[in-house]
TORRO-563913 format. One line per 5 residues: number of its first residue (from 1); their letters; for each residue z, x, y of C-alpha. Coordinates in nm, 4 decimals, decimal comma, always signed. Layout:
BEGIN
NUM) A) Z X Y | ...
This chain:
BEGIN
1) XXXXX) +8,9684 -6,6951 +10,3987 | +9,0887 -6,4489 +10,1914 | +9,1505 -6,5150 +9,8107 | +9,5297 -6,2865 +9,7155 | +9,4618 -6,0131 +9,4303
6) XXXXX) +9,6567 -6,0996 +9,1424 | +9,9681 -5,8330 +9,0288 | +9,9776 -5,6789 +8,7123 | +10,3293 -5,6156 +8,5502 | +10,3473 -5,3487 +8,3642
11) XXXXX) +10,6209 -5,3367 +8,0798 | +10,6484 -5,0628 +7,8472 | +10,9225 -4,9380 +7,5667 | +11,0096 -4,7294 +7,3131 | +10,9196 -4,9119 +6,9744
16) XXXXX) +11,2060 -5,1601 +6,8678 | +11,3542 -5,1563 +7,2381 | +11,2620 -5,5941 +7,2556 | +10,9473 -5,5159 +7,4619 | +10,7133 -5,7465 +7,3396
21) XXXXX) +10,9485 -6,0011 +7,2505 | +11,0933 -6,0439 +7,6379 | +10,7484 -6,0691 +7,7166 | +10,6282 -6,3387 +7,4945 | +10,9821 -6,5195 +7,5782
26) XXXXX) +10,8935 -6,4974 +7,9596 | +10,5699 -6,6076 +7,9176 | +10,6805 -6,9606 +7,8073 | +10,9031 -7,0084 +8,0824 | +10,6476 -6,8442 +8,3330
31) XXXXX) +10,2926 -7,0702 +8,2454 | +10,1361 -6,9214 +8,5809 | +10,1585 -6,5747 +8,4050 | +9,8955 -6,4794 +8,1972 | +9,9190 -6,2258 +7,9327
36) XXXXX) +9,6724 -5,9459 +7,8411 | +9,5739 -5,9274 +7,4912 | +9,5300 -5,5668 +7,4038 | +9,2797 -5,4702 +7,1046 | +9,3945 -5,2523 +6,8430
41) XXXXX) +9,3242 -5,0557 +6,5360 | +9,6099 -5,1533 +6,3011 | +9,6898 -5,4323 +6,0871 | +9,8353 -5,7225 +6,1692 | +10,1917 -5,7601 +6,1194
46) XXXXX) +10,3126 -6,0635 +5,9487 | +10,2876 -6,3747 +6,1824 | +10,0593 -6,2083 +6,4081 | +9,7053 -6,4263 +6,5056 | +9,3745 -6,2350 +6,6416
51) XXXXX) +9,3454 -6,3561 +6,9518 | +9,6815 -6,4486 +7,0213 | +9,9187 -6,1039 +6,9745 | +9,5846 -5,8530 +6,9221 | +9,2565 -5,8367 +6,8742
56) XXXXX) +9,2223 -5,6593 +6,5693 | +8,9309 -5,4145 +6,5394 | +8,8013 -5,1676 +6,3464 | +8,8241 -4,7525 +6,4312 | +8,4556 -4,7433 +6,4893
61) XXXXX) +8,4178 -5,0851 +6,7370 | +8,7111 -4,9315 +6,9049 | +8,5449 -4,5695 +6,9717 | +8,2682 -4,7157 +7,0799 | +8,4780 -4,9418 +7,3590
66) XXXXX) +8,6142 -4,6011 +7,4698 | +8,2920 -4,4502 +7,4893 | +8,0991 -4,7376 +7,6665 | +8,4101 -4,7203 +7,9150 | +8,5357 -5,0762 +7,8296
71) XXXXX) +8,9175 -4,9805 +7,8420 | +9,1546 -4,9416 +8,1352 | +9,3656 -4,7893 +7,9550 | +9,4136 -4,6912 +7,5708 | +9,5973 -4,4581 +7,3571
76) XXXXX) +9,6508 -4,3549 +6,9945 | +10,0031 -4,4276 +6,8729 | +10,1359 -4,4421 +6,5516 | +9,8009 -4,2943 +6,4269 | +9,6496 -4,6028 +6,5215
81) XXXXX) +9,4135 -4,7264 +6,8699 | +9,5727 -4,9406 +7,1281 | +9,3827 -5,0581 +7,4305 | +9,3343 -5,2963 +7,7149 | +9,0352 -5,4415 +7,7888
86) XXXXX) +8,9060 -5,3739 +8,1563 | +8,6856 -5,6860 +8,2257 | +8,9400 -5,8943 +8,0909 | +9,2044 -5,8258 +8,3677 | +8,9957 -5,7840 +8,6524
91) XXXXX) +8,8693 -6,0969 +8,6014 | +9,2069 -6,2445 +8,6010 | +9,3075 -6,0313 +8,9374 | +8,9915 -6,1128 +9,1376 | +9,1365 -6,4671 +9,1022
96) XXXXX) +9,4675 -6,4494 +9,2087 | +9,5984 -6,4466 +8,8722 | +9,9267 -6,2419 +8,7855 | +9,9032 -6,0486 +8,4519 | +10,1647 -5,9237 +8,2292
101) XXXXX) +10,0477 -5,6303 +8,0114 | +10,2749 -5,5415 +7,6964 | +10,1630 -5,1186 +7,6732 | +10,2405 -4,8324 +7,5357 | +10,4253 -4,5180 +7,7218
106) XXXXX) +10,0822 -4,3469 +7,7062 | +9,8679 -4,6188 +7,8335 | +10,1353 -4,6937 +8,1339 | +10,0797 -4,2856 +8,2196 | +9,6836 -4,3496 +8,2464
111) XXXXX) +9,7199 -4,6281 +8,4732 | +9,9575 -4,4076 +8,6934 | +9,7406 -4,0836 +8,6545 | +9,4299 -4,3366 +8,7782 | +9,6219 -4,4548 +9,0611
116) XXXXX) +9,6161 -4,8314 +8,9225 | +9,7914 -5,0916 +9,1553 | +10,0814 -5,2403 +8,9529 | +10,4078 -5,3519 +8,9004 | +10,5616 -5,0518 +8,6646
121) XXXXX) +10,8661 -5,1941 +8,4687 | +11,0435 -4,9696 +8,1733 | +11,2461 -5,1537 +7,9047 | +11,5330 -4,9375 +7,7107 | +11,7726 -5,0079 +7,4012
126) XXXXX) +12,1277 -4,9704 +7,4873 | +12,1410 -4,6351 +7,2717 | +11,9664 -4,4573 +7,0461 | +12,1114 -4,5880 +6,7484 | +12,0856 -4,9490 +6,8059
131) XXXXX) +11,6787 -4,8476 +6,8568 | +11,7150 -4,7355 +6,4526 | +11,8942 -5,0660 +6,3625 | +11,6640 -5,2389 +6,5425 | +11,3418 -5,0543 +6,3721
136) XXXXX) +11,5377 -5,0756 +6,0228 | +11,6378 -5,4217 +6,0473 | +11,2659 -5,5724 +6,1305 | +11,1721 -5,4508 +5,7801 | +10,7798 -5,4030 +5,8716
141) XXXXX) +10,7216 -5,0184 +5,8521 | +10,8156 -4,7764 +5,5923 | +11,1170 -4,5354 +5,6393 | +10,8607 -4,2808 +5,6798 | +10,7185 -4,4695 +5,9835
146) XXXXX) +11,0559 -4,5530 +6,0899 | +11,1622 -4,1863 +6,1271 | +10,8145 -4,1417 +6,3220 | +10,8449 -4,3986 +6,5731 | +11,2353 -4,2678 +6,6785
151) XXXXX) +11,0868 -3,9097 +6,7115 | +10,8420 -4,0249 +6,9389 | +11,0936 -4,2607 +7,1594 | +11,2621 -3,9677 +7,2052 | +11,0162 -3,8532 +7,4019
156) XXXXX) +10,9073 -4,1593 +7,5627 | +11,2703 -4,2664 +7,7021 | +11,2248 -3,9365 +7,9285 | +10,9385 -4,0894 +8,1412 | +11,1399 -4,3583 +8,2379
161) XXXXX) +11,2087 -4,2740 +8,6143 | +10,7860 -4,2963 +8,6236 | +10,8300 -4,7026 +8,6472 | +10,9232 -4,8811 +8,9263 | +11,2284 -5,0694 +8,7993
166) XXXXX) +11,4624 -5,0065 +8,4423 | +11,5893 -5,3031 +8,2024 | +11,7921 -5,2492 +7,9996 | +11,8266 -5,4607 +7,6813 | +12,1381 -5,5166 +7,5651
171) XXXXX) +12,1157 -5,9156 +7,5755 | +11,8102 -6,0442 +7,5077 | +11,8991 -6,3518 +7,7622 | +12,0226 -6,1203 +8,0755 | +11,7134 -5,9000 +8,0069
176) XXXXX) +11,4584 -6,2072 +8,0005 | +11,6135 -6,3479 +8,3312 | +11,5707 -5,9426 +8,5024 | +11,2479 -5,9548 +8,3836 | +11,1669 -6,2689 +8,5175
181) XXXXX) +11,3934 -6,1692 +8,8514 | +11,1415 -5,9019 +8,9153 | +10,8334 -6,1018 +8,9104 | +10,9337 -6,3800 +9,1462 | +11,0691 -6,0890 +9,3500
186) XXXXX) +10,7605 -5,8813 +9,3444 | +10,5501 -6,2169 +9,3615 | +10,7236 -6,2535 +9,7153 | +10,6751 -5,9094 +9,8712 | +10,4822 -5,8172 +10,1284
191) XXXXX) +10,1880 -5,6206 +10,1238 | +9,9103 -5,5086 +10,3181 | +9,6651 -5,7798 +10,1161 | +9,8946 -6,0463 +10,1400 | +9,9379 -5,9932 +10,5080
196) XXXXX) +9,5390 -6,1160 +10,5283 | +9,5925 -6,4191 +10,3059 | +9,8813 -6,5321 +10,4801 | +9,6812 -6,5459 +10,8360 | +9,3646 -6,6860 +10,6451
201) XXXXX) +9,6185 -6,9571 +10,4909 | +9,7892 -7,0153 +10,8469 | +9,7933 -6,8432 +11,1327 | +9,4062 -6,8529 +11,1885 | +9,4703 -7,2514 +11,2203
206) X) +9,7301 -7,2233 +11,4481
């Protein structure tokens, strides 16, 4: 009997677009969805637990992940290292387990360059300007930062048509309940893999 390969959802945003905070809010009304922690160079933001949101590393312990090829994916954004840890999700996948990774533009185009299996989901602000309220408002980076993250967006809302499905988030509720609409839907498609499962599960008894 075969055992089905878990999916991984894969959300990404423009800073200040609601990305991580859909996430974390689909999460707790999705328990059979676990989340991948990603490990990162910066510091933590007020409220944020290791463990929990990151895990906070050095530059150097970081480097040497990428060189000991521990990553599937990572990028440098902001100046600072951002990666997910390979081991971790395939050990979720081999068991069935769905996983909901919370990455970066860059780190979404590695998976896709590598031909990584996954469920490719693209969250945008309703405009441009509500993405700088948004950043300003949050009052955790410097105007200097601020100004830095929109210039990159900018170029980050153009690979957009690279995902698989577009959200966009304009109220928080209708945008967790999309969100959340694409994963049951997803969950219930067909594929080749689940064809095997589904005749190990019941047509083999039949």
């Amino acid at each position: 009997m075969m055992l089905k390969k878990g999916l991984c959802f894969v959300v990404s945003a423009p800073s200040g677009a609601g990305k991580t905070s859909l996430c974390r809010a689909v999460l707790e009304e999705m328990p059979d969805l676990q989340f991948s922690i990603s490990h990162t160079t910066r510091q933590p933001r007020a409220g944020e637990v290791e463990g929990r949101d990151y895990f906070f590393v050095d530059d150097d312990a970081f480097k040497e992940g990428i060189e000991k090829g521990e990553f599937l994916e990572w990028a440098k954004v902001h100046g600072r290292y951002y990666g997910t840890s390979k081991k971790q999700i395939e050990a979720w996948t081999d068991k069935g387990v769905d996983v909901l990774l919370d990455i970066d533009t860059q780190g979404a185009e590695q998976l896709q360059r590598a031909s990584a299996e996954g469920v490719y989901i693209y969250i945008l602000p309703p405009s441009f300007d509500i993405l700088k309220q948004r950043l300003t408002h949050r009052r955790s980076d410097a105007p200097e930062e601020i100004e830095r993250r929109l210039k990159k967006a900018g170029d980050e809302i153009r690979c957009y048509h690279r995902y698989h499905y577009l959200i966009v988030n304009e109220d928080f509720e209708t945008a967790k309940k999309n969100l959340q609409a694409i994963i049951l839907a997803e969950r219930a498609r067909l594929r080749t893999e689940n064809r095997s499962w589904v005749e190990g599960q019941f047509i083999c008894r039949l």
